[in-house]
Each structure stands twice: as C-alpha cells, then as structure tokens.
BASETI-680591 format. One line per 4 residues: number of its first residue (from 0); for each residue x, y, z of N, C-alpha, C, O, CB. Coordinates in steps of 0.2 Angstrom, whole numbers, plus 5000, padded with zeros to 4 digits. Atoms other than C-alpha are relative to their C-alpha. Glycine has a CB too. Example, Ala and Ser with C-alpha at 12.3 -4.5 7.8 and 13.67 -1.06 7.14 Angstrom:
BEGIN
0 = 5004,4994,5000,5062,4978,5039,5004,5006,5000,5009,5005,5003,4995,5000,5006 | 4996,4994,4999,5068,4995,5036,4996,5005,5003,4999,5011,5004,5002,5002,4993
END
This chain:
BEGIN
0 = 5004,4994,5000,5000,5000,5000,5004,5006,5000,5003,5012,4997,4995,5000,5006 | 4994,4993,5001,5016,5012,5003,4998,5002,4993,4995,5007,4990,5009,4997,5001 | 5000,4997,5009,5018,5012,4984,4996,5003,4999,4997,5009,4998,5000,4995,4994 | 5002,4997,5003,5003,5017,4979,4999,5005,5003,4996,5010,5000,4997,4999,4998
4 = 5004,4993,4998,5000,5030,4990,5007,5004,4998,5007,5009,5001,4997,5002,5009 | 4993,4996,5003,5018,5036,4983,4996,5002,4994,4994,5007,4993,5008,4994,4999 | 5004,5000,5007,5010,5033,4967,4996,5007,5000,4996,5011,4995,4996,4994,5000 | 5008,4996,5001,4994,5043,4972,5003,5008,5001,5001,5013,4998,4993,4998,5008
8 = 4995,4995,4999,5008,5057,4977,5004,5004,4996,5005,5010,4997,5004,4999,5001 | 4996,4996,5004,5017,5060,4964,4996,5001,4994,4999,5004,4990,5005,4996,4998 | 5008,4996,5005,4999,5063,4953,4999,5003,5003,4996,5007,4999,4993,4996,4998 | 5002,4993,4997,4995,5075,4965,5004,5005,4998,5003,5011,4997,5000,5001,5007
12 = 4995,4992,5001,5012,5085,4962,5000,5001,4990,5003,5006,4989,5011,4998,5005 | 5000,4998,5005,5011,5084,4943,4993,5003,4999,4993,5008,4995,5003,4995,4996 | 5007,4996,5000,4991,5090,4945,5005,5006,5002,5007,5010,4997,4993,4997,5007 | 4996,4993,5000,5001,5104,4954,5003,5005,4994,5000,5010,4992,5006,4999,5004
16 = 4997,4999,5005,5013,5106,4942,4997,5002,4993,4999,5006,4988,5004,4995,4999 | 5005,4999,5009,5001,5107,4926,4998,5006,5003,5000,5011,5000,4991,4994,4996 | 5003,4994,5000,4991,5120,4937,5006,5007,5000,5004,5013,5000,4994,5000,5006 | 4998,4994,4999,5006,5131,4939,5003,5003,4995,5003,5009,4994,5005,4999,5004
20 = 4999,5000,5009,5011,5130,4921,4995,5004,4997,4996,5008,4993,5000,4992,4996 | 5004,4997,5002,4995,5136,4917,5001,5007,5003,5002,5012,5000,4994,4997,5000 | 5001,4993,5000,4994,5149,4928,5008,5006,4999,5008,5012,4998,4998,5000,5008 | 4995,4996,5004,5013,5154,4922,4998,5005,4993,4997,5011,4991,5005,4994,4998
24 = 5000,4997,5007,5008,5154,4905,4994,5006,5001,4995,5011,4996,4998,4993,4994 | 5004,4995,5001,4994,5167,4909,5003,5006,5004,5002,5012,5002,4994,4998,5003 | 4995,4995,4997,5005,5177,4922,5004,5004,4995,5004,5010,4995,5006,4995,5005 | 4993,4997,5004,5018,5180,4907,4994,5004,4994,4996,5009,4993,5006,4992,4996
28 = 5007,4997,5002,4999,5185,4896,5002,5007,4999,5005,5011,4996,4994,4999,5004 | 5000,4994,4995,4997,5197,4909,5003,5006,4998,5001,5011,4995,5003,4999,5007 | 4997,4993,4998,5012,5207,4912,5003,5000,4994,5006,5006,4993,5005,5001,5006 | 4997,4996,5006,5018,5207,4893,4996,5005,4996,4998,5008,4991,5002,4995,4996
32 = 5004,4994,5003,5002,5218,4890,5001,5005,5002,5003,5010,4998,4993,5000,5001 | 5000,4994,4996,5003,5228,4905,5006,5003,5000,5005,5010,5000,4999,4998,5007 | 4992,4997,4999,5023,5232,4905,5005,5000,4995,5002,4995,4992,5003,4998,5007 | 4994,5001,5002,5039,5232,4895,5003,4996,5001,5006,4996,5006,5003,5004,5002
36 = 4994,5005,5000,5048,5216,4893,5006,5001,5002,5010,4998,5006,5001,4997,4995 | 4994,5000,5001,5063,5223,4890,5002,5005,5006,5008,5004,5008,5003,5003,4992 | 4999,4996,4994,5063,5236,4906,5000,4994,5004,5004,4993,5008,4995,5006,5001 | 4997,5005,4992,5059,5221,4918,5004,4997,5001,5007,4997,5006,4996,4996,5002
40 = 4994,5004,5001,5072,5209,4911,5006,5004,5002,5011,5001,5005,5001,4999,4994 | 4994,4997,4999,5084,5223,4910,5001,5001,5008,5007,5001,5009,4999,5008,4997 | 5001,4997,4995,5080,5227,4929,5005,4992,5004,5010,4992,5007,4991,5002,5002 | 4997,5007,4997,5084,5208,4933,5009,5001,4998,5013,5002,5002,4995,4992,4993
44 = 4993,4999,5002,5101,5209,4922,5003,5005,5004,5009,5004,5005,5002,5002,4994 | 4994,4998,4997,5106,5222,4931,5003,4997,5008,5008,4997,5010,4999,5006,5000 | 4999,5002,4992,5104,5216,4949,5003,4994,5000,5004,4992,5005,4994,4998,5005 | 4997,5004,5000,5112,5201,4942,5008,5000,4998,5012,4995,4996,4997,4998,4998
48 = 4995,4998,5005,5126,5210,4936,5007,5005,5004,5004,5009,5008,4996,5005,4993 | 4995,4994,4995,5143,5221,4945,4997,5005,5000,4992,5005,4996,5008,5002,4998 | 5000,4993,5002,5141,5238,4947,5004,5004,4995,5010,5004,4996,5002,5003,5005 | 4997,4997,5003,5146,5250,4934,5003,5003,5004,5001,5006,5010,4998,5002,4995
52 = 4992,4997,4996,5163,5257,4937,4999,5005,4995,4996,5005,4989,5009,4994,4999 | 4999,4995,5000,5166,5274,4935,4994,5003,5000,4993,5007,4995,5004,5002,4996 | 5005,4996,4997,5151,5281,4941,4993,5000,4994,4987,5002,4995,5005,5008,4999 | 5006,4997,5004,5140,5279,4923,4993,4995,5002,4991,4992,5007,5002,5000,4991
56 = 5005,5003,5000,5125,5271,4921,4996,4996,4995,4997,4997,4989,4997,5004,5002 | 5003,5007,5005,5114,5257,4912,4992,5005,5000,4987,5007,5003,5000,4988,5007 | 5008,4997,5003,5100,5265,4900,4999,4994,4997,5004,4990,4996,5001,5007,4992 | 5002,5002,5004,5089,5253,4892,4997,5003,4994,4992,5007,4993,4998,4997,5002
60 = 5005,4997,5006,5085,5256,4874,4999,4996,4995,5002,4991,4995,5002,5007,4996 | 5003,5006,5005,5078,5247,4861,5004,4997,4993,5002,4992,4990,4993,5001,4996 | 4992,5000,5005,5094,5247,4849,5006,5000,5000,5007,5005,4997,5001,5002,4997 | 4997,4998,5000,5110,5247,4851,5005,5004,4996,5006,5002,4991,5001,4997,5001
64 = 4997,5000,5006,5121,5260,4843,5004,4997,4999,5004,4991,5001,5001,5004,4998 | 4992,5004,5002,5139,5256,4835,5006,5004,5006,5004,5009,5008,5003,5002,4990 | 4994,4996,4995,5155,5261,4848,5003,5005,4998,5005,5004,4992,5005,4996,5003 | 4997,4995,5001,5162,5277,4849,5007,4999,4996,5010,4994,4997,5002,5003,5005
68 = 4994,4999,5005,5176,5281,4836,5001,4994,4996,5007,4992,4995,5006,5003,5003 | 5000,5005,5004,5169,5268,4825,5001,4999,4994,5004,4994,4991,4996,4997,5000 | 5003,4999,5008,5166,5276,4808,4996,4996,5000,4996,4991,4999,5004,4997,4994 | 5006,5003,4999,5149,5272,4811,5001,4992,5000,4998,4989,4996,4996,5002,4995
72 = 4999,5011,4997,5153,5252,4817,5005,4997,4994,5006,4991,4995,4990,4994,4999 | 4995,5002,5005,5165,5251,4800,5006,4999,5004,5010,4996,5000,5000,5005,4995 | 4993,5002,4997,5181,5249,4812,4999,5001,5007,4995,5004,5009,5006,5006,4998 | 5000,5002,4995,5184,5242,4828,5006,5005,5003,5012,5005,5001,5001,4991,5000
76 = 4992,4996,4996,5193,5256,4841,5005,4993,5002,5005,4987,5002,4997,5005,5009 | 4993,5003,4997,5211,5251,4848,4996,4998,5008,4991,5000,5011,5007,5008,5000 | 5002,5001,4994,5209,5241,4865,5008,4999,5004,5013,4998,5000,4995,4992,5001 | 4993,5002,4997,5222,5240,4881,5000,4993,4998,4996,4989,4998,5001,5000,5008
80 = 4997,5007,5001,5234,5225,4877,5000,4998,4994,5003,4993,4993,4998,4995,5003 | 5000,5000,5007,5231,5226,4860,5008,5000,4998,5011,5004,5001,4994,5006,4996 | 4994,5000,5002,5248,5221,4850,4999,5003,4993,4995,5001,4989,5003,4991,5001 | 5000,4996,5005,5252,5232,4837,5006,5001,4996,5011,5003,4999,4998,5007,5001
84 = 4991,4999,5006,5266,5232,4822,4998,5005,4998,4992,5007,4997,5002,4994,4991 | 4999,4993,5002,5270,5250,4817,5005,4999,4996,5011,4998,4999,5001,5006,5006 | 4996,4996,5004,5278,5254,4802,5001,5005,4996,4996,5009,4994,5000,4997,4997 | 4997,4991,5004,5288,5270,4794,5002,4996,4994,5007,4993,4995,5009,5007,5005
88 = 4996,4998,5005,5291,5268,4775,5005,5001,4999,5006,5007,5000,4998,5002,4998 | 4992,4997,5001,5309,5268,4771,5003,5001,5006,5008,5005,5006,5000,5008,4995 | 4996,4998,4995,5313,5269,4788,4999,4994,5005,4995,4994,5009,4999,5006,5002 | 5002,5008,4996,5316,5251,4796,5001,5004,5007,4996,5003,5011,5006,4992,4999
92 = 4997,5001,4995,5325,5258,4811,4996,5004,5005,4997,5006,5011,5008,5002,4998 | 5006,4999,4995,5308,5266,4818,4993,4994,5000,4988,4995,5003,4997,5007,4998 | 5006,5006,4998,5298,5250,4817,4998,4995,5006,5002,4991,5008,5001,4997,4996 | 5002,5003,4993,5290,5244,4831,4994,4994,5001,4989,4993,4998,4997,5006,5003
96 = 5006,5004,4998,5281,5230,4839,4997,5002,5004,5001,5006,5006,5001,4993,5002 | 5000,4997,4992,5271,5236,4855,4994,4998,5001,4991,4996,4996,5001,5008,5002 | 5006,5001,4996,5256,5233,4866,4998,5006,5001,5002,5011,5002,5001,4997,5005 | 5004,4995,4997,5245,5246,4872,4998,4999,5006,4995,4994,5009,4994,5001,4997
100 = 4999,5000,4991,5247,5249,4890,4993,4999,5002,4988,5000,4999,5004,5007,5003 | 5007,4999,4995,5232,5248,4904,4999,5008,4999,4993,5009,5000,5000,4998,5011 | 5003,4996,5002,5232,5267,4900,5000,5006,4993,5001,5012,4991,5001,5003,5005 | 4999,4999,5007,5229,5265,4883,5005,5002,4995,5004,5001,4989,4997,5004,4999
104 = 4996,4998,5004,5245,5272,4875,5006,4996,4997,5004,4991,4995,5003,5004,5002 | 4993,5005,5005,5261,5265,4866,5005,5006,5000,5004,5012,5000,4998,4996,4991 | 4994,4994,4999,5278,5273,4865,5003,4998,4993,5003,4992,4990,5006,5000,5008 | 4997,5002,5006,5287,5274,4850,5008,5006,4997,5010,5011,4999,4993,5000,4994
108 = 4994,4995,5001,5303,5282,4844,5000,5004,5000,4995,5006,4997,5004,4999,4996 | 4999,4992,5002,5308,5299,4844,4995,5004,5002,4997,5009,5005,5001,5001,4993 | 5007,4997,4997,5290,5304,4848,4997,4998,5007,4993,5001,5011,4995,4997,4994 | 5001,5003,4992,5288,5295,4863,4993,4997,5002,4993,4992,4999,5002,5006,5004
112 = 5006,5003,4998,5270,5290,4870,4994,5004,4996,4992,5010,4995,5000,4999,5008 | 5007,4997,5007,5255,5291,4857,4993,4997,5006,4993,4992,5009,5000,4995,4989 | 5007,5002,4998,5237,5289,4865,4998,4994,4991,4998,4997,4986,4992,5009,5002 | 5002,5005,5003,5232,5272,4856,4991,4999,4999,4987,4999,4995,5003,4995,5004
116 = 5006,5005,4997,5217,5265,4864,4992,5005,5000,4991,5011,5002,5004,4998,5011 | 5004,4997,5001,5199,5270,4859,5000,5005,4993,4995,5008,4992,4999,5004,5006 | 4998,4998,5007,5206,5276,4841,4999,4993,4997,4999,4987,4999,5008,5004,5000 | 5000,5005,5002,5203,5269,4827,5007,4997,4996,5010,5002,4997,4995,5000,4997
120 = 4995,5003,5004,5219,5260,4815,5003,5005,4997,5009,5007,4997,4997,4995,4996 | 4998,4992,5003,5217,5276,4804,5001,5003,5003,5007,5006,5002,4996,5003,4996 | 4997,4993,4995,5216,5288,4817,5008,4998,5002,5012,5002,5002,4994,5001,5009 | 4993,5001,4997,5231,5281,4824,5008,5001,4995,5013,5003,4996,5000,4993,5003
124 = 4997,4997,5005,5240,5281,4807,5003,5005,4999,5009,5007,4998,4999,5000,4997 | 4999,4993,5001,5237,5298,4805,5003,5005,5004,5004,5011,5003,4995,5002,5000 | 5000,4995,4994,5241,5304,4823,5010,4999,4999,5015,5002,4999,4994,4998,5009 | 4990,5003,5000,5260,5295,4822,5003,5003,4994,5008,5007,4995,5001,4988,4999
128 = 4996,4994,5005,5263,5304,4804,5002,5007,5001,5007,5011,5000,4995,5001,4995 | 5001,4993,4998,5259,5319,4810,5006,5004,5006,5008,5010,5007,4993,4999,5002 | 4996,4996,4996,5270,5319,4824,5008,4996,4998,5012,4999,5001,4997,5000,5008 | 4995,5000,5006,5284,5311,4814,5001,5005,4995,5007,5005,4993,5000,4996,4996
132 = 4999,4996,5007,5282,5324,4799,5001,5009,5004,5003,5014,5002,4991,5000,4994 | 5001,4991,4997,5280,5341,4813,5007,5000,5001,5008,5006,5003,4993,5002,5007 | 4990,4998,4999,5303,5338,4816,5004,4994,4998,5010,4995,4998,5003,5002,5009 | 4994,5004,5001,5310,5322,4810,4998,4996,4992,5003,4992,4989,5000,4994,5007
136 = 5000,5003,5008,5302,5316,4792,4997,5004,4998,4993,5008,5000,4996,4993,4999 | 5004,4995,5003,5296,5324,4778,4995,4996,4995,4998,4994,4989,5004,5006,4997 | 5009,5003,5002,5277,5316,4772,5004,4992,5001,5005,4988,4997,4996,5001,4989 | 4999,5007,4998,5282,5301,4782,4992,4994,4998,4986,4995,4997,5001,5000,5011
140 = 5011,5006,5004,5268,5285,4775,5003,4995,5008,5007,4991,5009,5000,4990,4985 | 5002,5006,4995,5265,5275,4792,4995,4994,5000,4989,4995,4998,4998,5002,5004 | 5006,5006,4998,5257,5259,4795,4999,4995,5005,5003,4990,5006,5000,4996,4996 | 5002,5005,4994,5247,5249,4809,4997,4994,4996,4994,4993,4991,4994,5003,5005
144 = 5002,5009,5002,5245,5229,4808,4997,5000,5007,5001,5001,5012,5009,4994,4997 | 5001,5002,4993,5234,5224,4824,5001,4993,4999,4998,4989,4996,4992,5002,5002 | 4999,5006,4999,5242,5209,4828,4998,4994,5005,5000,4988,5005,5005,4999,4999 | 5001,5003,4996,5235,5203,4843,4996,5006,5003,4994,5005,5009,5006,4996,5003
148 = 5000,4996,4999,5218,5211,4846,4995,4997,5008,4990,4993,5008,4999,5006,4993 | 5005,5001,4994,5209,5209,4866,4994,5002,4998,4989,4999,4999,5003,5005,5008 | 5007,4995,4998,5195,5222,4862,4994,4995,4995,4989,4993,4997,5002,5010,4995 | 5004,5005,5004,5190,5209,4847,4998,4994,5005,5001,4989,5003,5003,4997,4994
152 = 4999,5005,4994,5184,5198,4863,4990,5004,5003,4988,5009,5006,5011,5002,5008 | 5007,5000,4998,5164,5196,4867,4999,4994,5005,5000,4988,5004,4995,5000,4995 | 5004,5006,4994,5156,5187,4883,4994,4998,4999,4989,5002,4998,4999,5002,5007 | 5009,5003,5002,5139,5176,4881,5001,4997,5007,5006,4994,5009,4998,4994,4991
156 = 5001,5005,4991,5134,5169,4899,4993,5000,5002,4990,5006,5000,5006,5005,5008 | 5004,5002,4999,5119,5164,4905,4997,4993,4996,5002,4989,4995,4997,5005,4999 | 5005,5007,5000,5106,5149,4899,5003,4999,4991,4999,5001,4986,4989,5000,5003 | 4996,5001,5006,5120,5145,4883,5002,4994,5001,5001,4993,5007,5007,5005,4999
160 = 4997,5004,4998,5127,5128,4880,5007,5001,5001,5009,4996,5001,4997,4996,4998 | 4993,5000,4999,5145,5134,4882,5000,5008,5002,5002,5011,4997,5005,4997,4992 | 4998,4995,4996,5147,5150,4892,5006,5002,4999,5010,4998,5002,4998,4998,5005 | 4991,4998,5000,5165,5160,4889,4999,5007,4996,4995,5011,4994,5006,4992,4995
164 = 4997,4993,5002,5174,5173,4882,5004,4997,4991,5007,4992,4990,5007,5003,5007 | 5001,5004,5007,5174,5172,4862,5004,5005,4995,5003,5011,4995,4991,5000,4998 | 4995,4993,5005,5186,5182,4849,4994,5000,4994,4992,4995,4992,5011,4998,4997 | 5004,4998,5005,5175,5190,4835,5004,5004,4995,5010,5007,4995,4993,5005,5003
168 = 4996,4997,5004,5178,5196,4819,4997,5008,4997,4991,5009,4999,5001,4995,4994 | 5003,4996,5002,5174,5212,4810,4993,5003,4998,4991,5008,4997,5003,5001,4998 | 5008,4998,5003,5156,5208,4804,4998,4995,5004,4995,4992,5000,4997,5000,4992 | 5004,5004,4997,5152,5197,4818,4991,5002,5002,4988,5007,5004,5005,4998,5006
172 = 5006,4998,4998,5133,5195,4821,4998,4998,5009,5002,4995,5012,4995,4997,4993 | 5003,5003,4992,5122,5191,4839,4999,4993,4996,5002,4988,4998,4991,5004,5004 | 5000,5007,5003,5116,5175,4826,5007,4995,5003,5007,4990,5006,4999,5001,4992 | 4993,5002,4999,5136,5173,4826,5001,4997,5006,5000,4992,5009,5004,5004,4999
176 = 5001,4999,4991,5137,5176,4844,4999,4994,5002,5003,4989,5004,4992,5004,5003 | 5005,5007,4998,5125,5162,4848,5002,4992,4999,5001,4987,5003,4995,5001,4995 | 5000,5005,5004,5131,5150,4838,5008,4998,5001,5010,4992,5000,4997,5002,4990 | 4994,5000,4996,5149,5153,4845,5002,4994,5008,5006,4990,5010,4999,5007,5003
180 = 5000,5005,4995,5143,5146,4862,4995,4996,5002,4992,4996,5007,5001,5003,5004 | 5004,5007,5002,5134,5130,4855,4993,5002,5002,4989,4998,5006,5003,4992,5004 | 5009,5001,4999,5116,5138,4854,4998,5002,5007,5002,5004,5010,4997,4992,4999 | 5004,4999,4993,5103,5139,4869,5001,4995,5002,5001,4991,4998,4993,5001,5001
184 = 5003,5005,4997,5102,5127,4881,4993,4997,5002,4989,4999,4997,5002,5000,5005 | 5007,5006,4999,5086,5116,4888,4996,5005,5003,4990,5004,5004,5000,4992,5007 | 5006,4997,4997,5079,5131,4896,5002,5007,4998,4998,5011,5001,4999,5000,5008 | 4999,4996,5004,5085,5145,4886,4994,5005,4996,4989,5003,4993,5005,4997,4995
188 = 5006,4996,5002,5074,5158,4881,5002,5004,4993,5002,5010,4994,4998,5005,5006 | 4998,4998,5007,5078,5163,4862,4995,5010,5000,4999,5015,4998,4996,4992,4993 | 5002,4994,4998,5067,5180,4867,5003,5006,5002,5002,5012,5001,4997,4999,5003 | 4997,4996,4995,5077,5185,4880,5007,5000,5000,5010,4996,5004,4997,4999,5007
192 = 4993,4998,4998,5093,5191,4876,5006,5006,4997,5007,5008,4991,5004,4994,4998 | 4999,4997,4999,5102,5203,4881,5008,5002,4997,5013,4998,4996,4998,5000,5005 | 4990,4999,5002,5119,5214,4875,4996,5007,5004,4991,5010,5004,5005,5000,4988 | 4999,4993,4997,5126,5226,4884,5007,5004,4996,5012,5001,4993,5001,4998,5009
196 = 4995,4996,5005,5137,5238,4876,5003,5008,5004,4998,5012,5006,4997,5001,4992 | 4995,4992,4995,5150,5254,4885,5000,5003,4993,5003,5002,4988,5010,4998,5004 | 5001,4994,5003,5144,5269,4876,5004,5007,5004,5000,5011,5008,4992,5000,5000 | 4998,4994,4993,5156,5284,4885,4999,4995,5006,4998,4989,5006,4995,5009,5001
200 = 5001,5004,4993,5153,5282,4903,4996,4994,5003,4996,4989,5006,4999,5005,5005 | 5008,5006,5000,5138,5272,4903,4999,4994,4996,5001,4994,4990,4994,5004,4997 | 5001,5007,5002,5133,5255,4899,4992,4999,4996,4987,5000,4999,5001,4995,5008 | 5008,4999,5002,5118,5253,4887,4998,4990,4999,5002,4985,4998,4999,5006,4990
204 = 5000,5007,5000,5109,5237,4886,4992,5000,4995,4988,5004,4996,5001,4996,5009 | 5007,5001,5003,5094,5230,4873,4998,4993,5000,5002,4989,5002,4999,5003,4993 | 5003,5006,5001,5084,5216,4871,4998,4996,4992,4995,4999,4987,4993,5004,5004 | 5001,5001,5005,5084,5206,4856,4995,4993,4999,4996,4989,5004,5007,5001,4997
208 = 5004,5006,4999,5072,5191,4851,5002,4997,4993,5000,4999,4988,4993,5002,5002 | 4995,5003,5005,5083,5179,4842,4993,4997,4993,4992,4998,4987,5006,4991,5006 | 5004,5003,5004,5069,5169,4836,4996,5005,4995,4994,5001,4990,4994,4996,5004 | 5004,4996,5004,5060,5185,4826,5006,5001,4995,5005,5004,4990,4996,5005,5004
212 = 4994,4997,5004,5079,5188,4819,4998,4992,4995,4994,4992,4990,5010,5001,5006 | 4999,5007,5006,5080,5169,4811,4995,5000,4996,4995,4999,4990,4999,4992,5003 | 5008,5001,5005,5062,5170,4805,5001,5007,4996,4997,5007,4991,4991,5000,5005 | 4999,4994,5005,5067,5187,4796,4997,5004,5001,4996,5008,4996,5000,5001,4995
216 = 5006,4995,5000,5054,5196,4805,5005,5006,5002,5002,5012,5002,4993,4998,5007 | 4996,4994,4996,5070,5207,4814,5006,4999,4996,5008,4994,4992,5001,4999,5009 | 4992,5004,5005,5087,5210,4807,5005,4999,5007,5003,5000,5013,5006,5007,4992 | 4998,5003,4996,5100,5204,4814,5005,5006,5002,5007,5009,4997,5002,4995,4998
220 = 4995,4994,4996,5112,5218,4826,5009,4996,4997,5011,4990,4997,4998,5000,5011 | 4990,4999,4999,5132,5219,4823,5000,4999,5005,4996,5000,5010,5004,5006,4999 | 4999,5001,4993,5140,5213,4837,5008,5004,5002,5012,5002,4997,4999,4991,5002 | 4992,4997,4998,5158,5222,4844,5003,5000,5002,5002,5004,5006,5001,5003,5001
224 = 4998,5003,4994,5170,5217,4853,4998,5004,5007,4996,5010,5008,5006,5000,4998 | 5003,4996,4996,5167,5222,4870,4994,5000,5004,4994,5004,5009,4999,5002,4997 | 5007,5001,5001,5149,5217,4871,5001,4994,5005,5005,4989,5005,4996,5000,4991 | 5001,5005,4996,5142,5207,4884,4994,4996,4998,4990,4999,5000,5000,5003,5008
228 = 5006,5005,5001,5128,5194,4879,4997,4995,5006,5000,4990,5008,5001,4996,4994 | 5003,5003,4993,5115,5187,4893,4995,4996,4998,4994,4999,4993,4996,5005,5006 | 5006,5004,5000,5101,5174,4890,4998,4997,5006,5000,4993,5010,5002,4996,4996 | 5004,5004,4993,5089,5172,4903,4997,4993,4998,4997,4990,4992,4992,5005,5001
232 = 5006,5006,5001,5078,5157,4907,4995,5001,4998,4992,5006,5000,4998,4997,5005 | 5008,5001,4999,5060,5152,4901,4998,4997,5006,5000,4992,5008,4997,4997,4994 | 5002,5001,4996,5051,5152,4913,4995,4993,4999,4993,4989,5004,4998,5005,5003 | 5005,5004,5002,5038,5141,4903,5003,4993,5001,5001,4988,5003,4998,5001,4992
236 = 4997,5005,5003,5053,5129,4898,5004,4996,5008,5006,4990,5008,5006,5003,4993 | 4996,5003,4994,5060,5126,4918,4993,4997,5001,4993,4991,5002,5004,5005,5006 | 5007,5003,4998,5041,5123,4922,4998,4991,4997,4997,4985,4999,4992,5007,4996 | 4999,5007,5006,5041,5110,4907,5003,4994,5001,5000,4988,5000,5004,5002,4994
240 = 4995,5005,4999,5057,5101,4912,4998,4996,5008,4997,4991,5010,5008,5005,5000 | 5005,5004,4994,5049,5100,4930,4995,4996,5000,4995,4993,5006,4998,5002,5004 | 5003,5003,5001,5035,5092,4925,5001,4992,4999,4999,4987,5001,4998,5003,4996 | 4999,5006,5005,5043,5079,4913,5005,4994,5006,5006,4988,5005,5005,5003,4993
244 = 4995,5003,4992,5055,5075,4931,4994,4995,5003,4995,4989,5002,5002,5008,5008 | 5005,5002,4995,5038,5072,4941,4998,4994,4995,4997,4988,4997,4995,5006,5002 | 5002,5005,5008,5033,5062,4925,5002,4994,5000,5000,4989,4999,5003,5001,4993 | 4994,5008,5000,5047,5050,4926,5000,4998,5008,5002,4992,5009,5010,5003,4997
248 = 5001,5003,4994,5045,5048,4943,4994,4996,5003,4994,4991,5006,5002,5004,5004 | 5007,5007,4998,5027,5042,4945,4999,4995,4995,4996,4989,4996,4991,5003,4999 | 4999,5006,5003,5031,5032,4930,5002,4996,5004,4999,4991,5004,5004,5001,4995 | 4996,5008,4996,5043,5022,4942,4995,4997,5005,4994,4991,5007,5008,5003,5005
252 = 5002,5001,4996,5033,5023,4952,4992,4995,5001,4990,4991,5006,5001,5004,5002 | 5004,5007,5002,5019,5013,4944,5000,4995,4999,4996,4991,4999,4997,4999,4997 | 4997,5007,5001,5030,5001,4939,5001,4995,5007,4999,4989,5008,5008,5000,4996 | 4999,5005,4993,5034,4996,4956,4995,4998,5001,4994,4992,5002,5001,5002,5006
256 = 5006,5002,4997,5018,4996,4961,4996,4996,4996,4990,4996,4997,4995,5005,5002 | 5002,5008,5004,5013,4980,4948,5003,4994,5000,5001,4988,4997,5000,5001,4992 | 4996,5005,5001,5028,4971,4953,4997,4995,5005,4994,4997,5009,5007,5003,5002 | 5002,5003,4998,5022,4954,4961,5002,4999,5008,5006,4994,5009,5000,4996,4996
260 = 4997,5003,4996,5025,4952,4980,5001,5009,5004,5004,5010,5009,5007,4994,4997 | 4995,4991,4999,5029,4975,4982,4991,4999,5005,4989,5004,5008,5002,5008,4990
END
C-alpha cells in the first residue's frame, strides 16, 4: 500500500505542476500587455550584474548604437593590450612591435608615447605621421598591423550551452554570437537576450528576440567586441522540464507498484 500512496503522490504534484504552468503561462499574458519586457528583464540583468565602474549608468533602449570612434561600426577602436606592428616607409630603424598599455598608449621612437586606445587603426596612422612629419620626416607613410587584438573579445553567459569569452571578427553578428557558444540550452529563452554595450561612461543594454531575427521578422544587430551577451531562462521551459522530472518519477513509480509480492 506504501507504493501506491507514493504513486497517488506523485499525481498530485504533477496535478500541481500542470496548474502552475497554466497559471505561468497566463502570468507571462498578463504582464507582457501591462509592462515592458525589455525594462523588467533589464532590471533583473542588472541586479544580476557588477556595478558599473566609474560612476555611469545602464540606459535601456531598444537598439544598440555602434561604439564610439567607429566610423559608424565600419572599424573596431584600439583596446588595452592590443599588440600592434607600426611601420615608417623607408625607415626600418623606427619600426615597432608594441602593446598598448592599461592606459591606453604605446611609445614609439623619437615621439615617445601616442594615446592608442579608443582610436581607430586610421586615426592612429594619422596621429603617428603627423607627429613624425611636425621635426623628423618629411610626408612620412605610416602603417598599423593589429596583431593581437583583446578588444575583438565578446562574453555570452547565461542559459548558453558553452558559456565563455569568444574572439569576433569584424562583421560578427548576435546570430554569430550564439552559435559561438553552441546555441541555447534546455531552458534558454531565444526571446530574452540581452547585449550590453559601453557607450562613454555608461553601459547601454537592449533586448533582442533571436527567434524573430531567424524567421526574418527582425534583422540581425552587429556585434563588437566588447559586448556582453545574457540569456535568461524560460520560465515556461523550467516549468516544462519539472513536469517531465515528476513524470518520470510516477512512471517508476507505477511500475513498482505492479511488481508481484511489492
């Protein structure tokens, strides 16, 4: 008699379980009439998230632009640690390998330390000629090679099946993104996911819904290095997986209870 009243138990908690599912799925109805998706999620990310450092703050808005001193998202600024070949035309004996220091700069011969970091490839070309040509060359041709770059470096974390830190290329997309750290997982919410992006002081963050990008109802966002990517849970799909648990367990549990002699 144990068994079945195990039995009779574990049909009471999936009875439960169906009604909480329903009243989920109507819960979620509800508040996607009444309120903003992308403001309540965002609210969640953030309390899930460090504090922005130096003082700015996390706007939500419903797009991301492209990063400062992009050429409108056409070039990826300079990052610290970024490894940079610098060549002078006709002039080996100022050619340089170098890194960009933690405050942003690089030093280089004769001229001494150039602000790097937050420029783009060109700007930096330009700025190193310039201060070669103003007392030691005359129409010096410079050239940057980024050989080793950190800033091309995006994080995807949350309900992903491979969670990490991901190097991107110049036209990487969120599809890309995605598909980087093997897809959604079992409770991944393809709706809910988030990029956050450092705009100046401030941290902007939007909401993108993967499944309306694939279907071609949305396009798909650029992605930058830089850029942090979150995927929440469905709430439908944890409800779901609990179910299918309780499922398998009154299964066992009717088997026992037919065994001869239990």
């Amino acid at each position: 008699m144990g068994v079945f009243h195990f039995a009779k138990s574990c049909l009471g908690t999936i009875c439960v379980l169906l009604a909480s599912l329903s009243m989920s799925a109507c819960t979620s109805t509800s508040s996607t009439a009444s309120s903003s998706p992308t403001s309540v999620d965002a609210l969640q990310l953030t309390s899930s998230s460090a504090p922005l450092s130096g003082g700015g703050a996390l706007q939500v808005v419903k797009d991301l632009p492209a990063p400062q001193n992009s050429q409108n998202g056409n070039e990826q600024p300079l990052s610290p640690n970024d490894v940079l070949e610098v060549n002078v035309f006709q002039v080996d004996n100022l050619n340089r390998t170098v890194q960009v220091d933690a405050g942003g700069q690089i030093s280089l011969p004769l001229i001494g330390t150039v602000t790097a970091a937050g420029k783009t490839v060109r700007q930096l070309e330009q700025e190193i000629e310039t201060a070669y040509g103003a007392n030691y060359l005359q129409a010096p041709d410079v050239s940057v090679y980024v050989k080793e770059s950190i800033g091309q470096r995006i994080t995807v974390d949350g309900e992903v099946a491979r969670a990490g830190i991901f190097p991107v290329s110049s036209n990487s997309s969120l599809i890309d993104a995605i598909a980087l750290a093997g897809g959604f997982n079992a409770v991944g919410d393809a709706k809910k996911v988030f990029v956050y992006r450092n705009i100046g002081p401030n941290t902007l963050v939007a909401n993108y819904n993967v499944e309306e990008i694939r279907a071609g109802k949305s396009r798909n966002p650029r992605i930058y290095g830089g850029d942090k990517i979150v995927v929440f849970a469905s709430k439908s799909k944890i409800a779901m997986n609990n179910l299918k648990d309780a499922l398998g367990v009154a299964s066992s549990a009717a088997r026992l209870a037919v065994v001869p002699g239990l």
